[in-house]
MISE-496904 format. One record per atom (N, C-alpha, C): x, y, z. Coordinates in steps of 0.02 Angstrom, whole numbers, padded with zeros to 5 digits, always signed. Layout:
<drenmars>
XYZ
...
</drenmars>
This chain:
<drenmars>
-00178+01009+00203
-00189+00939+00183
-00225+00901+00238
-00246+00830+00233
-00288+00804+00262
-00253+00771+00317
-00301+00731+00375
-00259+00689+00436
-00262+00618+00425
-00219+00576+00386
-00215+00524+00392
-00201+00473+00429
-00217+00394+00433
-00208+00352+00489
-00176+00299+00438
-00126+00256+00457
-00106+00202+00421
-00108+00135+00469
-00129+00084+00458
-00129+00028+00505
-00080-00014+00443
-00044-00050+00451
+00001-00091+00412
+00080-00114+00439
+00117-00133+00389
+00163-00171+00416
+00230-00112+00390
+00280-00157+00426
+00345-00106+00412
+00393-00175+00422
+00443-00165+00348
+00476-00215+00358
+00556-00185+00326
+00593-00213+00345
+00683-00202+00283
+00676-00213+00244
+00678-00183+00195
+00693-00214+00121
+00763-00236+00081
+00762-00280+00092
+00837-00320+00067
+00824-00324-00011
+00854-00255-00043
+00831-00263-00121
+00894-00274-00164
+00898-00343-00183
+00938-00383-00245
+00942-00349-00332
+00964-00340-00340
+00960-00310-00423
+01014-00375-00462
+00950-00397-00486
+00961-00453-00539
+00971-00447-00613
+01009-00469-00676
+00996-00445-00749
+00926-00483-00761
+00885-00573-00704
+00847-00585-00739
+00832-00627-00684
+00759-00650-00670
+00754-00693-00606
+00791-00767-00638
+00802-00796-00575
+00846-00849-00592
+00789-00917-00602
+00801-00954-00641
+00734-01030-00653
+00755-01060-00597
+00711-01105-00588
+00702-01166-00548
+00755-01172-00540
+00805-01202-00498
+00873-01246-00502
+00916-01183-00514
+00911-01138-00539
+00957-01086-00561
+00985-01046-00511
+01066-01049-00523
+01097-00997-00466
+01120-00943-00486
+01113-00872-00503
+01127-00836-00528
+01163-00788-00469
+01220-00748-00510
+01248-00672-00466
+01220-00605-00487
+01190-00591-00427
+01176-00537-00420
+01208-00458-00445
+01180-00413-00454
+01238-00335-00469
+01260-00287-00397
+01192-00288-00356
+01196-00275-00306
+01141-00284-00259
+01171-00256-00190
+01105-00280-00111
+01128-00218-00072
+01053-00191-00073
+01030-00127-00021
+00997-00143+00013
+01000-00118+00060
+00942-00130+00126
+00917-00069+00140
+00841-00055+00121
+00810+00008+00123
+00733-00002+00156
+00717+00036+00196
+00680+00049+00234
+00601+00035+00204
+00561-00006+00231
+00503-00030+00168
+00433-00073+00214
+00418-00106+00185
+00354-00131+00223
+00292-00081+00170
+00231-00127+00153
+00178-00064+00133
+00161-00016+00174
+00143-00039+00234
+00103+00014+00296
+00142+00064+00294
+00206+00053+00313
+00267+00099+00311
+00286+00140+00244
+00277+00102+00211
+00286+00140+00120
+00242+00213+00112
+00176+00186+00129
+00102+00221+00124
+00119+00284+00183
+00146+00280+00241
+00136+00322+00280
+00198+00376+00264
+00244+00332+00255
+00316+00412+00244
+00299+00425+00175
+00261+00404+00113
+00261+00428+00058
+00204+00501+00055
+00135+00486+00100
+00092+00517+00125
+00125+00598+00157
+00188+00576+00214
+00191+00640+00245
+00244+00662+00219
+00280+00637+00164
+00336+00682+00140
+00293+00718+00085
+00227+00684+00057
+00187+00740+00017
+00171+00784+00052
+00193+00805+00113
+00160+00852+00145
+00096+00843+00212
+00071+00796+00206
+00007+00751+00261
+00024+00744+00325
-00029+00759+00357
-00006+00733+00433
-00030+00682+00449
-00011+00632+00459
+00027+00544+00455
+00027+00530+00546
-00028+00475+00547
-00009+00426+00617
+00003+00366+00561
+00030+00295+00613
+00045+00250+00590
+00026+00190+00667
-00002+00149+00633
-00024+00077+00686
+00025+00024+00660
+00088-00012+00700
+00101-00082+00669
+00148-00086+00743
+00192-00145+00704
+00238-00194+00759
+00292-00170+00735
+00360-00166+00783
+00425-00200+00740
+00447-00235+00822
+00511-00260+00772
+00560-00296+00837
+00595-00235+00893
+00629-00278+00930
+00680-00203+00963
+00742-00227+00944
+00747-00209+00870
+00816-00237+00839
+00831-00173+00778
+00912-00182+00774
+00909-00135+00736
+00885-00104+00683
+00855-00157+00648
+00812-00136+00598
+00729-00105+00588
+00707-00136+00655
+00661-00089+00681
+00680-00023+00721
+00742-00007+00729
+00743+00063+00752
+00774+00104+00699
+00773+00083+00651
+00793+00117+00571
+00719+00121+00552
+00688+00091+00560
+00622+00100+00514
+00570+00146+00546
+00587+00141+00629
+00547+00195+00664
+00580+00272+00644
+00657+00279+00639
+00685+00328+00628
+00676+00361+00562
+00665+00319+00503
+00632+00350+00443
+00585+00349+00450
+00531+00346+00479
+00450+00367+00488
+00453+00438+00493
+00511+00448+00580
+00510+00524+00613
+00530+00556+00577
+00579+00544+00512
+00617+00602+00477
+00569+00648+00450
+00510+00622+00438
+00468+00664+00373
+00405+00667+00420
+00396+00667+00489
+00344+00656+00542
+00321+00641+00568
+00309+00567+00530
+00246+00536+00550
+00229+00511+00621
+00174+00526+00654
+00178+00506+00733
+00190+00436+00713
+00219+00406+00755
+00248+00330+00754
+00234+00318+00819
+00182+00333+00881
+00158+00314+00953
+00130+00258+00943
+00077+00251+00894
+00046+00169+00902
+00097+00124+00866
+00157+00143+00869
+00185+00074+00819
+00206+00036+00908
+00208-00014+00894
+00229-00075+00961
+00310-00103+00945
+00338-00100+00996
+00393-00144+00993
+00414-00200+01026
+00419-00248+01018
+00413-00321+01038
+00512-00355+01034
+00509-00360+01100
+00593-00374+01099
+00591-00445+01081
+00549-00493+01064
+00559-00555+01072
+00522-00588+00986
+00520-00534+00935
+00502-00543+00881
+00537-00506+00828
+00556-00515+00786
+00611-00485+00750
+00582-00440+00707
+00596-00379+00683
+00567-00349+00616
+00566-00403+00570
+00508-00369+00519
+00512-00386+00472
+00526-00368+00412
+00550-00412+00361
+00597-00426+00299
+00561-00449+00269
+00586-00411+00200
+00553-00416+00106
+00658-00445+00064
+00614-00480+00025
+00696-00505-00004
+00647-00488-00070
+00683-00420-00111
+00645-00411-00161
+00704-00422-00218
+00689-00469-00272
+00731-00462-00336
+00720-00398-00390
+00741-00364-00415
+00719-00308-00462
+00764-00333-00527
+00732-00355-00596
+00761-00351-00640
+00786-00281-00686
+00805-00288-00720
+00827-00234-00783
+00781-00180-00790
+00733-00233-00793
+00662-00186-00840
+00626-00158-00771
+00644-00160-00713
+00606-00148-00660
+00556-00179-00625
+00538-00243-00660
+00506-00281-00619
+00530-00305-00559
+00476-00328-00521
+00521-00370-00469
+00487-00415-00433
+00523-00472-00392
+00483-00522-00329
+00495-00518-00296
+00436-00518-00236
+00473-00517-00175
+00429-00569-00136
+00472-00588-00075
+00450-00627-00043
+00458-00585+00028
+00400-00586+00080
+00395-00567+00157
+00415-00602+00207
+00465-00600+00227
+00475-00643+00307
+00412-00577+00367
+00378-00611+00390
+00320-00571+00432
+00347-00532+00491
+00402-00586+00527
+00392-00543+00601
+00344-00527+00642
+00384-00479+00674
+00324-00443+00720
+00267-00396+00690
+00256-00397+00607
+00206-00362+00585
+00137-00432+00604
+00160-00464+00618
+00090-00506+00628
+00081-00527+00712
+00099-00489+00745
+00079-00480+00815
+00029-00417+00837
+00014-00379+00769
-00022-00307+00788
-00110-00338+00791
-00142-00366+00848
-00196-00369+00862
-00242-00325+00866
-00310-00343+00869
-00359-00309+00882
-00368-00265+00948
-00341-00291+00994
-00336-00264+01054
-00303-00182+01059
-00248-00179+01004
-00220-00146+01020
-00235-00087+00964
-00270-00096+00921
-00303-00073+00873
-00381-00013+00924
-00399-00061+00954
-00438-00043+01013
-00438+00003+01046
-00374+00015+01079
-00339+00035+01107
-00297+00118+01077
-00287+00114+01014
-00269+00190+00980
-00336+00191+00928
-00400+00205+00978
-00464+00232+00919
-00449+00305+00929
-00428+00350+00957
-00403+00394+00957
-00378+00428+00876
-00356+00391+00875
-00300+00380+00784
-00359+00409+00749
-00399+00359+00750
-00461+00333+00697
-00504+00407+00712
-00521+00431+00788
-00587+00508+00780
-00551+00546+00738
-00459+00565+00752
-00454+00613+00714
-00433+00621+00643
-00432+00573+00603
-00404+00539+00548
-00461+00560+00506
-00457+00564+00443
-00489+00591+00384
-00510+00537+00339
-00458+00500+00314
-00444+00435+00299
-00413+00379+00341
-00435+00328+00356
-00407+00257+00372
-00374+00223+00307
-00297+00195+00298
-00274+00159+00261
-00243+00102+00265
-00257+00038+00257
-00249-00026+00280
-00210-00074+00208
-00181-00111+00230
-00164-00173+00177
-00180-00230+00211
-00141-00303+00200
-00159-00361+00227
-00094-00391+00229
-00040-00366+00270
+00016-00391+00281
+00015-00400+00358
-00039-00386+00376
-00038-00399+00451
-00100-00437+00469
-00115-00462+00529
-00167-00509+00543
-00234-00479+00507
-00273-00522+00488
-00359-00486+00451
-00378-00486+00491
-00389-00510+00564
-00413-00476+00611
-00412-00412+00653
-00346-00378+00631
-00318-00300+00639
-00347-00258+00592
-00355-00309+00541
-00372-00272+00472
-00471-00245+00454
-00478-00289+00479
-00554-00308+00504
-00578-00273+00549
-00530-00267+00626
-00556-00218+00663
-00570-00142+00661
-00480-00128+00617
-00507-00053+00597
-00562-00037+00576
-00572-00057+00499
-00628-00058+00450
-00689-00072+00490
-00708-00092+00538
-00797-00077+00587
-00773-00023+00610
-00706-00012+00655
-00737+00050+00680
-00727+00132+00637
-00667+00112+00560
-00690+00164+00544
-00757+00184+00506
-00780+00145+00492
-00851+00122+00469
-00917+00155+00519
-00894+00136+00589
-00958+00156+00634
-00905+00243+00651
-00880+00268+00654
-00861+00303+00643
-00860+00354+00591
-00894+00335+00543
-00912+00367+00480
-00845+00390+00446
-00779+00362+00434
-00718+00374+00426
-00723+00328+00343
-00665+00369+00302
-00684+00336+00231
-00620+00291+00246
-00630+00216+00216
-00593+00158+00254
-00562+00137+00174
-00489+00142+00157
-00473+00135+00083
-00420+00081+00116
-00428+00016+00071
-00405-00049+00095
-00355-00070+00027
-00311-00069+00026
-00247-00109-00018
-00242-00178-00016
-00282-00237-00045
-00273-00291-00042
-00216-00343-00051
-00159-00311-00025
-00097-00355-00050
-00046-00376+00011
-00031-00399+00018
-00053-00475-00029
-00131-00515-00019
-00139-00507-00102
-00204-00538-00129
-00245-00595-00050
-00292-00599-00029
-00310-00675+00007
-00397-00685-00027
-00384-00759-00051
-00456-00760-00076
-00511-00759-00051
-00505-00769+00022
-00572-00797+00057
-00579-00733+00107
-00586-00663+00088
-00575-00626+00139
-00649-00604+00185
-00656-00592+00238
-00737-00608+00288
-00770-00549+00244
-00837-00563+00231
-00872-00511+00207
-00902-00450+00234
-00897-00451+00286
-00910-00390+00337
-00840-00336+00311
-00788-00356+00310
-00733-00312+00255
-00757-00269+00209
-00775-00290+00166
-00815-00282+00107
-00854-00246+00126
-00921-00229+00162
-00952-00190+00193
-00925-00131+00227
-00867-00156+00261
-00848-00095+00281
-00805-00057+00254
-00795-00049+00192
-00719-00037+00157
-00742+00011+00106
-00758+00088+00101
-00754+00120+00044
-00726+00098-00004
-00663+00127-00011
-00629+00097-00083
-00589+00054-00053
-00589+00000-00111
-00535-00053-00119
-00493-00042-00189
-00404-00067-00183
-00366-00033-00214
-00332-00084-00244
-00363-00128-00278
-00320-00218-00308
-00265-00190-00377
-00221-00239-00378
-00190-00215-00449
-00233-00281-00488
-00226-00296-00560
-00269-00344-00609
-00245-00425-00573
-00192-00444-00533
-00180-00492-00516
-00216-00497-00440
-00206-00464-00412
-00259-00466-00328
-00313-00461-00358
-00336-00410-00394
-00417-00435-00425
-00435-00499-00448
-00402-00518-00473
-00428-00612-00508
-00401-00658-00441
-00373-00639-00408
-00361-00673-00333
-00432-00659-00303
-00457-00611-00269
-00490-00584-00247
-00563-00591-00276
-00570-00587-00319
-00649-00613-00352
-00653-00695-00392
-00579-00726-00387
-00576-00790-00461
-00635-00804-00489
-00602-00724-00534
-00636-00726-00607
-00562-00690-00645
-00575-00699-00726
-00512-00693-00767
-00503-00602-00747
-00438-00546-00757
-00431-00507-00763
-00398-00494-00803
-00403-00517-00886
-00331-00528-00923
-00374-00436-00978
-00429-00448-00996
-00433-00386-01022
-00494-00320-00990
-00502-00280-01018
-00528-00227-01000
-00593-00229-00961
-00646-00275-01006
-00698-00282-00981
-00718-00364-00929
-00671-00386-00938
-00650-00460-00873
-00641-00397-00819
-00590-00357-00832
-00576-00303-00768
-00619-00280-00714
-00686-00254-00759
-00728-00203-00742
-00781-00272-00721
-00791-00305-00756
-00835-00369-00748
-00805-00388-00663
-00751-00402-00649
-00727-00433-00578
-00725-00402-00529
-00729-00313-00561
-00740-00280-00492
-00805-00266-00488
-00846-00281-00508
-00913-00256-00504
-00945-00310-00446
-00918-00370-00458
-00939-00412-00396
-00909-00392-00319
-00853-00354-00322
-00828-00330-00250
-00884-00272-00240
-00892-00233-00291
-00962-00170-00261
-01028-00223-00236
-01043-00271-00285
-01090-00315-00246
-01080-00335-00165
-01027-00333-00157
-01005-00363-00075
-01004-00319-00014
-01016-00256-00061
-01042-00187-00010
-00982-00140-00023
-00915-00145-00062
-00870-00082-00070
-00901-00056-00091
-00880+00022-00083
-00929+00077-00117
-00895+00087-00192
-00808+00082-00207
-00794+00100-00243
-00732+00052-00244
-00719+00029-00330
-00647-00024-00352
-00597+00036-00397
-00538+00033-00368
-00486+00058-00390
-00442+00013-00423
-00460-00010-00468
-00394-00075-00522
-00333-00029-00523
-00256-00032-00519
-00189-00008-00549
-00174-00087-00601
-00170-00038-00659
-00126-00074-00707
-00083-00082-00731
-00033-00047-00692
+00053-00032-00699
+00062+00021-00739
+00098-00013-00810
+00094+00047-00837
+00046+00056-00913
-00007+00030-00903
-00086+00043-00923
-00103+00090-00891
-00094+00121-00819
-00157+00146-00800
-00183+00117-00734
-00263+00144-00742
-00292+00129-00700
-00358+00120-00726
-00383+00093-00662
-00460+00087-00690
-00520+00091-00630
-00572+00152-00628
-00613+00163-00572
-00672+00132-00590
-00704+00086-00570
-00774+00048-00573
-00798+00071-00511
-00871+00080-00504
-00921+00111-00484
-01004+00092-00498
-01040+00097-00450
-01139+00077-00467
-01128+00121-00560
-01106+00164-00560
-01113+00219-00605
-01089+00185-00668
-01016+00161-00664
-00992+00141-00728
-00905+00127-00719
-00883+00131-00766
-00822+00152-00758
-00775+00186-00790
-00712+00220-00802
-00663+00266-00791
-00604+00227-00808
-00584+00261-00868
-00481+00231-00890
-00461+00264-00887
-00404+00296-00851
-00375+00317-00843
-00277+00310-00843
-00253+00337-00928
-00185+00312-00931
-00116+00342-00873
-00092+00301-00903
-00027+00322-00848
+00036+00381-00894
+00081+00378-00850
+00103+00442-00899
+00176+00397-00931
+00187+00413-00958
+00277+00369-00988
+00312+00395-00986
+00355+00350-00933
+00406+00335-00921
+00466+00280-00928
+00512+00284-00919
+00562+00234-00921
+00571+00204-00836
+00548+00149-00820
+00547+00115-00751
+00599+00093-00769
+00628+00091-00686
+00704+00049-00663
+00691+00005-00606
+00602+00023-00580
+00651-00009-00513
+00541+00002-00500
+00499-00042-00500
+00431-00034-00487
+00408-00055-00423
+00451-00066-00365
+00454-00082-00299
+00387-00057-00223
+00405+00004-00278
+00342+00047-00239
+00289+00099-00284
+00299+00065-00339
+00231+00103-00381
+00143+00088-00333
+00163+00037-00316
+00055+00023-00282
+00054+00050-00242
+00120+00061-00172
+00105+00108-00124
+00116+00154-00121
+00141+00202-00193
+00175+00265-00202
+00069+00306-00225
+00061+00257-00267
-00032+00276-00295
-00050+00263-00232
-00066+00213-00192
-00104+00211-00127
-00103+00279-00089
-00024+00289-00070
-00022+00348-00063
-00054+00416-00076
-00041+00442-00143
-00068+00497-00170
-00142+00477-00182
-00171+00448-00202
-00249+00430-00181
-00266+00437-00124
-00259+00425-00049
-00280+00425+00016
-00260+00513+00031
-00201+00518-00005
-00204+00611+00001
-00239+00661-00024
-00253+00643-00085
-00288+00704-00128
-00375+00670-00096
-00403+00611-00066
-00471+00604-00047
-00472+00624+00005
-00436+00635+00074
-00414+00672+00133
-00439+00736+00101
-00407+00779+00065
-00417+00840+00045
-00480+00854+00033
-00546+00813+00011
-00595+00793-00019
-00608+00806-00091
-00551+00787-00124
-00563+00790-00206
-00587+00712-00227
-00638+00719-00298
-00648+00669-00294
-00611+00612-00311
-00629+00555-00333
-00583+00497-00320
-00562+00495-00412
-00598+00550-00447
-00555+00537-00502
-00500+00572-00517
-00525+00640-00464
-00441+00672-00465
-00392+00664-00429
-00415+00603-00377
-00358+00582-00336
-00319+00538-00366
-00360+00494-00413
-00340+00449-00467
-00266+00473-00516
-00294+00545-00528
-00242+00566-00571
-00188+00598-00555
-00175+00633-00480
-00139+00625-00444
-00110+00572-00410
-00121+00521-00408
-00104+00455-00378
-00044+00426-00444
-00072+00423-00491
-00025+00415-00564
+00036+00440-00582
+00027+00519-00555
+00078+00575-00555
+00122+00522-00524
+00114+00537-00450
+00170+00520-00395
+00206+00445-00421
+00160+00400-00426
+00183+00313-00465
+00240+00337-00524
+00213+00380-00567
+00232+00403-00622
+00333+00404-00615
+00354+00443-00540
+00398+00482-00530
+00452+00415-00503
+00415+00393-00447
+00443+00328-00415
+00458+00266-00444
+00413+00240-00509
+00475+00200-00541
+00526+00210-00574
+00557+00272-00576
+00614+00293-00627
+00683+00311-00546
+00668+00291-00502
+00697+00285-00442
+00697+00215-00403
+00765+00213-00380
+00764+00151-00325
+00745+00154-00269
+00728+00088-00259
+00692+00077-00181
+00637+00098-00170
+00616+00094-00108
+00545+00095-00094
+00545+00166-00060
+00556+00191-00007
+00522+00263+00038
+00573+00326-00018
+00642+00283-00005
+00699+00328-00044
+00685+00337-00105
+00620+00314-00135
+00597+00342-00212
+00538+00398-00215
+00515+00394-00160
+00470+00447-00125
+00474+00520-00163
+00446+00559-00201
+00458+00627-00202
+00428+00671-00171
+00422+00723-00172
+00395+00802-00135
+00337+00817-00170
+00290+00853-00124
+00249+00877-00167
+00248+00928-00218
+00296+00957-00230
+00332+01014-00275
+00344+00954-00334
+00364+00912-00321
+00392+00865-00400
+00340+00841-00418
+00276+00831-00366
+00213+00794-00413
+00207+00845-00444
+00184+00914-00445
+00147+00949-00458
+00194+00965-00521
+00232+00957-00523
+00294+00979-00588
+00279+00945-00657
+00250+00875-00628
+00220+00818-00689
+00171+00828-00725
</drenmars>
């Protein structure tokens, strides 16, 4: 399998299981509260090397216990964890995610020390980046970390696959230039281009302006629609498989995942596509975020 790099955040996940989000004014009781190991950067990187991948990882945590739980599930399944930073004077960071019935869920990010990971220090592990196959980034950490990778995996000739979430509208266009694929679900896309993403061809219509901005290639996830690959060429539907979701916490970074693995490998991006689905496929019918993670023996079973 291929050598991956992850630059992103790592946070606790304080996950609530609700029968229904509560309204405005509304105080509702909960069923239960886990605290499971989470953050995207972190999602993307142990989901990557428990498929089997060999996994570096770039971010922050605190020097608190919850950052030495989150470094410790990195190591279980490999992943070098040398460029992650620890900062005694900034706390990990925390997701307070609600999960209803049906498996939806909200969450909200307390940041932490995922937004102390600078450019400098990005700089500093290019190392990561010569031997890395793929570069994989989100935007839970400064856009200037996010920004830096993406030039140099760019001048580096490194394929640079960017997870826009959380959505930001005004993001620098030199990004865009430097960013092979970009990986929006239909709501970061209409963030990200404001234009509508409510049907098929609004879809393909809104990513076609991010290929204008210099991505080479738009990866839409549509939960459980699917997906959708736009391209100079055209575009690609691709359904999802059915299932019964409990818990959709880590479906975007479970596909981020298996996409950045099977293109590492150098298959193309429509069969990473359909591998990427597999793995999503498996992880919403499981709780939590890394702990929904499967093997590469169970994708391949789907």
């Amino acid at each position: 399998m291929g050598n991956l790099l992850v630059i992103g955040s790592l946070n606790m996940d304080m996950v609530i299981n609700v029968s229904q989000m509560p309204k405005k004014g509304e105080t509702i009781l909960a069923k239960e509260i886990n605290y499971i190991p989470g953050g995207k950067g972190a999602n993307q990187a142990y989901a990557m090397a428990k498929l089997g991948a060999e996994v570096a990882m770039i971010g922050c945590v605190g020097a608190d216990q919850n950052g030495m739980k989150l470094l410790q599930n990195l190591q279980s399944v490999k992943v070098d964890t040398k460029g992650i930073q620890i900062f005694k004077n900034e706390p990990t960071g925390i997701a307070v995610i609600a999960v209803e019935e049906t498996g939806e869920n909200s969450i909200i990010v307390v940041s932490g020390a995922n937004f102390m990971l600078k450019k400098q220090w990005i700089m500093q592990m290019q190392e990561y980046i010569d031997k890395c196959d793929v570069v994989i980034a989100q935007l839970e950490t400064p856009i200037e970390s996010v920004c830096a990778v993406a030039e140099l995996a760019k001048q580096k000739g490194k394929m640079m696959l960017l997870d826009p979430a959380p959505a930001i509208k005004d993001l620098p266009k030199t990004l865009f230039q430097n960013v092979s694929i970009i990986k929006p679900n239909e709501t970061e896309l209409q963030i990200l281009t404001q234009r509508p993403t409510t049907t098929e061809q609004e879809i393909v219509e809104a990513a076609k302006t991010l290929l204008q901005k210099g991505v080479e290639k738009v990866v839409v996830t549509l939960g459980e629609k699917g997906a959708i690959l736009v391209t100079e060429k055209g575009h690609t539907v691709f359904a999802s498989k059915k299932v019964k979701a409990i818990d959709t916490t880590a479906a975007g970074d479970a596909f981020t995942a298996g996409l950045a693995l099977k293109l590492s490998e150098g298959c193309s991006c429509e069969q990473a596509i359909e591998f990427a689905i597999k793995v999503s496929s498996i992880v919403v019918t499981r709780k939590g975020a890394q702990t929904s993670i499967p093997s590469y023996e169970e994708v391949m079973k789907v």
